[in-house]
C-alpha positions in Angstrom: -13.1 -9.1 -3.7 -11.5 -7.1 -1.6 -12.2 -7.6 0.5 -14.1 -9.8 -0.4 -15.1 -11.0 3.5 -12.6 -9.6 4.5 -12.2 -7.3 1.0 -12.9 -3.6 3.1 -9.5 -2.8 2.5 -8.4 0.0 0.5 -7.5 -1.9 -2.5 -8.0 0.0 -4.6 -9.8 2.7 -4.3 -8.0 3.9 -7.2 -9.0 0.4 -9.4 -11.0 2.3 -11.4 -13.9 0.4 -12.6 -16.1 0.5 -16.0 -19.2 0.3 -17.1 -19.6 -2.9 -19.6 -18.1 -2.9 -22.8 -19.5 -2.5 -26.0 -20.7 -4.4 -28.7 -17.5 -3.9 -30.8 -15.7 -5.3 -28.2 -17.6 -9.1 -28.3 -15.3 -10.2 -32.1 -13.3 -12.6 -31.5 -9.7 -11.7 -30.2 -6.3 -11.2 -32.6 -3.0 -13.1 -31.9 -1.6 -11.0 -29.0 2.0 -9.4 -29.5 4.3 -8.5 -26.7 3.4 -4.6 -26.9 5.3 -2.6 -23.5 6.4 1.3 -23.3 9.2 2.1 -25.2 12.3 3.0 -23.3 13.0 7.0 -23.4 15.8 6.8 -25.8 13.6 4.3 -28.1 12.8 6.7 -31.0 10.1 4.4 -31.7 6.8 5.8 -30.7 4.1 3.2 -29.6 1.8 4.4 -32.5 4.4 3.3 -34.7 5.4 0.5 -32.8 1.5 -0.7 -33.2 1.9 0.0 -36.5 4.6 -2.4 -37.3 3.2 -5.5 -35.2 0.2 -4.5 -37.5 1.9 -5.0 -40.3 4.0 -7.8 -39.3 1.6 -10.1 -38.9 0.6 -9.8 -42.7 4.0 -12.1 -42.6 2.6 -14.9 -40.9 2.4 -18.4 -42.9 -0.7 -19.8 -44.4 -0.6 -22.3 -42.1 -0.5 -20.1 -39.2 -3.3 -17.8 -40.5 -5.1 -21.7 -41.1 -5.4 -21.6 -37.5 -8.8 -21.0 -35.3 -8.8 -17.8 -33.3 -8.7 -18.5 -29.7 -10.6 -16.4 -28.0 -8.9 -14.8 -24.8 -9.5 -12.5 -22.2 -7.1 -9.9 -23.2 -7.5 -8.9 -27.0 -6.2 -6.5 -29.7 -9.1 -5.0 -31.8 -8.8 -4.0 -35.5 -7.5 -0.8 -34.4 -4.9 -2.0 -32.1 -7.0 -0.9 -28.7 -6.9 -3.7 -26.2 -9.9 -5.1 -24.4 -10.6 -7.2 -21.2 -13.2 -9.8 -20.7 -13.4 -12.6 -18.2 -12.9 -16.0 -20.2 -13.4 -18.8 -16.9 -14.1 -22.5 -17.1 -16.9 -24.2 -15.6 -15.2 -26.3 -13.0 -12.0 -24.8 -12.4 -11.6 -22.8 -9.1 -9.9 -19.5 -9.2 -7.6 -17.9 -6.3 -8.2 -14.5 -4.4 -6.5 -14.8 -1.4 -5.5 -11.4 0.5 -2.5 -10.2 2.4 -2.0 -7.2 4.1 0.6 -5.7 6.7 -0.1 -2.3 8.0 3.1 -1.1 10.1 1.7 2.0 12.3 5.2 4.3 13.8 4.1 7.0 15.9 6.6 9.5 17.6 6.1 11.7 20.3 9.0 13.6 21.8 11.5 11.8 19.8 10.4 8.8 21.2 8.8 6.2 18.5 6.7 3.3 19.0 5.6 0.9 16.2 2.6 -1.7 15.5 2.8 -4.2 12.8 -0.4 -5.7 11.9 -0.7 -8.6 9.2 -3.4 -10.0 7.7 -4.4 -13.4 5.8 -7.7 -13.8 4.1 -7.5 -16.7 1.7 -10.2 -17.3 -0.5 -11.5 -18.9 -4.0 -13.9 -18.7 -6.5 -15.2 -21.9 -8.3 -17.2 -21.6 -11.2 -20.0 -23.9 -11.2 -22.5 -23.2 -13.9 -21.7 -20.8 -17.7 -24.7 -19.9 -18.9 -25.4 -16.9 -22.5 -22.4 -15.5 -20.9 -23.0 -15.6 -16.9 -21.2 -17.8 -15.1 -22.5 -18.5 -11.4 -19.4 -18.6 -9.0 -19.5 -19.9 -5.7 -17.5 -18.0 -3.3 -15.4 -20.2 -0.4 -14.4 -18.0 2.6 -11.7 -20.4 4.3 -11.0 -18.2 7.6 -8.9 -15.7 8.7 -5.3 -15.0 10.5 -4.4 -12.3 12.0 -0.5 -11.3 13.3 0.5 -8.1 15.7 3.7 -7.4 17.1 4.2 -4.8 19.2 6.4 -3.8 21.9 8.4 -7.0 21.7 5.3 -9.4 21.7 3.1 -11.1 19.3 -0.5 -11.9 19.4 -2.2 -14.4 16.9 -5.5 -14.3 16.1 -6.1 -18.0 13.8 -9.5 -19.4 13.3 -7.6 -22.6 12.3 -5.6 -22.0 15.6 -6.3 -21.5 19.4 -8.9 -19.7 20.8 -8.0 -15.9 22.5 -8.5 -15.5 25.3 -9.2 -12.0 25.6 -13.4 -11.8 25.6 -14.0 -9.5 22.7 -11.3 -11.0 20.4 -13.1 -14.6 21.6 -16.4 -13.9 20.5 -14.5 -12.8 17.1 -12.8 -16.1 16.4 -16.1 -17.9 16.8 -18.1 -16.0 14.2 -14.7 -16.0 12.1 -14.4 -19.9 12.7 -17.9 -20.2 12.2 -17.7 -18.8 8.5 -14.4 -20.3 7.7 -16.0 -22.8 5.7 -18.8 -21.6 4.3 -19.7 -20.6 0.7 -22.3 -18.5 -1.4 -22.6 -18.3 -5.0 -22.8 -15.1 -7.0 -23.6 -14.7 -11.3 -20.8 -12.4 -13.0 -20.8 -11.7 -16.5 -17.8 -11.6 -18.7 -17.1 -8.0 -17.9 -16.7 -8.6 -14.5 -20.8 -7.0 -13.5 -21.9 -9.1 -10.2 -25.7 -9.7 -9.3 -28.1 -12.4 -7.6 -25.6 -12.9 -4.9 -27.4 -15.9 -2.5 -26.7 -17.6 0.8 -25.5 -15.4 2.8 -28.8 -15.8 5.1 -26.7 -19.0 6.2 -24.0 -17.2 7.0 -25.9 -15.2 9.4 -27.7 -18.1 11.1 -24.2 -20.2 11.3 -23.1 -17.0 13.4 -26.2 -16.6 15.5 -26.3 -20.3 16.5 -22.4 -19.7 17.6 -23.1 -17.0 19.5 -26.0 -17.8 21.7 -24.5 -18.9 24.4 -22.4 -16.3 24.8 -25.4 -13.6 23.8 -29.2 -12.9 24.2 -32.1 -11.2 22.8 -31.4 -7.9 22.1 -28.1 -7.8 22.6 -27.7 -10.7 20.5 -30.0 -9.2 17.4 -27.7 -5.8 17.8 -24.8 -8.2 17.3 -25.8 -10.1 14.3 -27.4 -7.0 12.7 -23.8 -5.1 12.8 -22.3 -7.9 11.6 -24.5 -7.8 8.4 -23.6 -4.2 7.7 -19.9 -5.6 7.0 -21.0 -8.3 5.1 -24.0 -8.1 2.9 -24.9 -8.6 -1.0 -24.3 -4.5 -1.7 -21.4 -4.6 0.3 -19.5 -7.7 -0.9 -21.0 -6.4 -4.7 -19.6 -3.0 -4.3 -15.6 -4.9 -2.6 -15.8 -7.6 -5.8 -16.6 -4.9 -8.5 -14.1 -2.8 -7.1 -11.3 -5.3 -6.9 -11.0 -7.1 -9.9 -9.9 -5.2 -13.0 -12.2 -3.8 -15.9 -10.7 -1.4 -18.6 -13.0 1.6 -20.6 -15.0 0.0 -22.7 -13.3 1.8 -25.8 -10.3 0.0 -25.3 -6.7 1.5 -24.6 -3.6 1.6 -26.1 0.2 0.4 -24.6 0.6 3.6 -22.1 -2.5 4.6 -21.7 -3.5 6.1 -18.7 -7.5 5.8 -17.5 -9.5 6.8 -14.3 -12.9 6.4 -14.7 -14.2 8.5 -11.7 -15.0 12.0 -11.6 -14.5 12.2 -8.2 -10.9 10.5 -8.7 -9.7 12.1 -11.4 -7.1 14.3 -9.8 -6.2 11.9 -7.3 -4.9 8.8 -9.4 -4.8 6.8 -12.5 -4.1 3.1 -13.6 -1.6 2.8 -16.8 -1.6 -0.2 -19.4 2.2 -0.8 -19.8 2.5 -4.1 -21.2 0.8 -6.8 -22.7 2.4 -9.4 -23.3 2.2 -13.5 -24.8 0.7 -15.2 -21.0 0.4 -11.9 -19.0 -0.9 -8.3 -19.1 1.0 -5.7 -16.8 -1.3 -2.4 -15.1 0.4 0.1 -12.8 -1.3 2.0 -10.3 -0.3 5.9 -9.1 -2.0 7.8 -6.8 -1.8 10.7 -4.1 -4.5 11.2 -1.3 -5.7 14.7 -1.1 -4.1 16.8 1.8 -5.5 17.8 4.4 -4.5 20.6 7.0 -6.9 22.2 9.7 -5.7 24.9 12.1 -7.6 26.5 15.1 -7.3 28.0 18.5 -9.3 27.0 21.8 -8.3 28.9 24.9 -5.4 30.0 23.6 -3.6 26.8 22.3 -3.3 26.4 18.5 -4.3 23.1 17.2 -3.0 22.0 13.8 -3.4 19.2 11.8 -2.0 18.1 8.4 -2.2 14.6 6.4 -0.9 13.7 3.1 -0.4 9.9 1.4 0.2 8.4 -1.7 -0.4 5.2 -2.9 0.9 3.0 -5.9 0.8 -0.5 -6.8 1.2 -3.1 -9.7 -1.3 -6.0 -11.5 -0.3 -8.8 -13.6 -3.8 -10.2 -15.7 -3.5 -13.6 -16.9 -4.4 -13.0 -21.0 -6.2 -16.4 -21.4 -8.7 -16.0 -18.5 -8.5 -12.2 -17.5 -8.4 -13.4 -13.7 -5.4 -11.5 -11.6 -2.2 -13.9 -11.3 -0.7 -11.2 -8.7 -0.8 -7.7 -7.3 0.6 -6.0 -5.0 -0.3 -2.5 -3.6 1.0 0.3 -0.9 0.0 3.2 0.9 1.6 5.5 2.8 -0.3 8.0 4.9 1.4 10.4 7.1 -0.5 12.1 10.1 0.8 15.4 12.0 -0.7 17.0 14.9 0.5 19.7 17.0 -0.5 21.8 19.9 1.4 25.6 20.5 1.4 28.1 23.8 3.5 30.7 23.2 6.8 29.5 22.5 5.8 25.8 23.5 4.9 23.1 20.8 4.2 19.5 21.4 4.0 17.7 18.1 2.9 13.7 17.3 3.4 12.3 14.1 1.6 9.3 13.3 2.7 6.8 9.9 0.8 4.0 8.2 2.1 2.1 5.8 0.0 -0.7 4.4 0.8 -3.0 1.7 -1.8 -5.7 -0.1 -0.8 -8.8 -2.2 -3.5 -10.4 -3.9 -3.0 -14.1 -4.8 
């Protein structure tokens, strides 16, 4: 999600979404076999490899072949092109809680200072209602932490803790504590598609109540109404879509590589590189397109260059489709520089910011 309250975070820009699979896809799923890349020096290729796990499961014992299919969220179609759906429970409640720590190093006349920002967002998912295929979630934000360290010291920012005392960071916590224990519901078919999200409206009010002593009329209204840009039904929609995996709706095969945006397609991919009995394995790889400016004002020549990359990894739990773990990073590194004559100052600025899901 995410992030999902608190799912603005980068996650994945390069978790390439799809549209909902087809018809084909809705048969009832095959036994799963554990299907991975083949080493370099295998001279097995994966076509044959799917080949033989075809063929081998001819072999299986009547008694085995007696047996119901189960259906699963990860399946193997009749022409050995794996699928995901979302296979949940009506009553069970399903983790997405975030993690993230950016460290920020900037140097300036070979002197370096560094920021280390980390940041908890636990949340879950419990599914309420299944109905033709939708099942209604209800989302439960449980608050948010928030560690810095920097220059020897470290500030805490706990909704479940003490208050800050700095003013701005103050009137944070409250709307944060407010909303630390409150829930919406939102309908999501099996290929991961979220609509009718509702109750956020109490949200809202919960934060405005908080506030009002602290802010009035306009000021108040301007308060509440930038708040809802960060967190509305398109927004959160757009974060929850965007984090949770979906593959092409043709399928793919053990090392396939997919990217489903245009505007993406030269930046990044995801890979399917293992499927195996409990657990599917997805590997993200990305770069972030360079940038580099360069221009003169009075004299002094400005220039500016930044470059990233970003990669990351996703286990999928077969039975239900829901993530079990990820983990992502992203490394961005800013240059700047000013030159008169022979004189050059230069500050380089680098982020590194890695997200664990779950």
């Amino acid at each position: 999600m995410k992030k999902l309250s608190a799912a603005s975070y980068l996650l994945l820009f390069i978790f390439i979404c799809n549209s909902m699979l087809s018809c084909k896809n809705e048969e009832r799923s095959k036994q799963l076999f554990d299907s991975s890349i083949p080493e370099k020096n295998d001279k097995t290729t994966t076509g044959n490899t799917l080949k033989e796990e075809s063929s081998s499961k001819n072999l299986l014992s009547k008694e085995e072949l007696s047996k119901p299919e189960i259906i699963t969220g990860i399946y193997r179609d009749a022409d050995s092109l794996y699928h995901l759906r979302y296979i949940l429970e009506k009553g069970k409640t399903y983790s997405f809680n975030t993690r993230d720590v950016n460290k920020q190093t900037v140097t300036f006349r070979d002197k370096t200072q560094s920021v280390t920002q980390e940041s908890l967002d636990p949340m879950s998912l419990t599914v309420i209602d299944v109905n033709n295929g939708v099942y209604t979630l209800q989302v439960n934000m449980k608050g948010k932490k928030v560690i810095t360290k920097a220059d020897g010291k470290e500030v805490i920012f706990d909704t479940n803790g003490k208050k800050p005392e700095d003013p701005n960071q103050a009137k944070m916590w409250n709307i944060y504590r407010a909303i630390s224990n409150i829930s919406f519901t939102l309908d999501m078919d099996m290929y991961g598609n979220a609509s009718n999200i509702k109750g956020m409206d109490v949200i809202y009010e919960k934060a405005k109540n908080t506030l009002k002593s602290e802010l009035q009329g306009k000021e108040l209204d301007d308060f509440i109404n930038a708040f809802k840009q960060g967190l509305n039904p398109e927004v959160f929609k757009a974060q929850f879509e965007g984090s949770i995996m979906r593959f092409p709706s043709k399928g793919l095969k053990i090392g396939e590589k997919w990217n489903n945006h245009p505007s993406l397609k030269d930046q990044g991919y995801n890979q399917l590189v293992k499927v195996g009995e409990n657990t599917t394995e997805i590997r993200l790889h990305g770069n972030l397109p360079p940038k580099s400016e360069s221009k003169v004002i009075e004299g002094i020549t400005y220039k500016l260059s930044v470059n990233g990359s970003q990669s990351g990894k996703v286990i999928i739990d077969n039975k239900s489709g829901w993530i079990s773990n990820a983990n992502f990073t992203m490394s961005v590194t800013e240059s700047k520089s000013a030159t008169k004559g022979n004189e050059t100052e230069k500050v380089v600025q680098k982020s590194v910011n890695q997200t664990y899901i779950n």
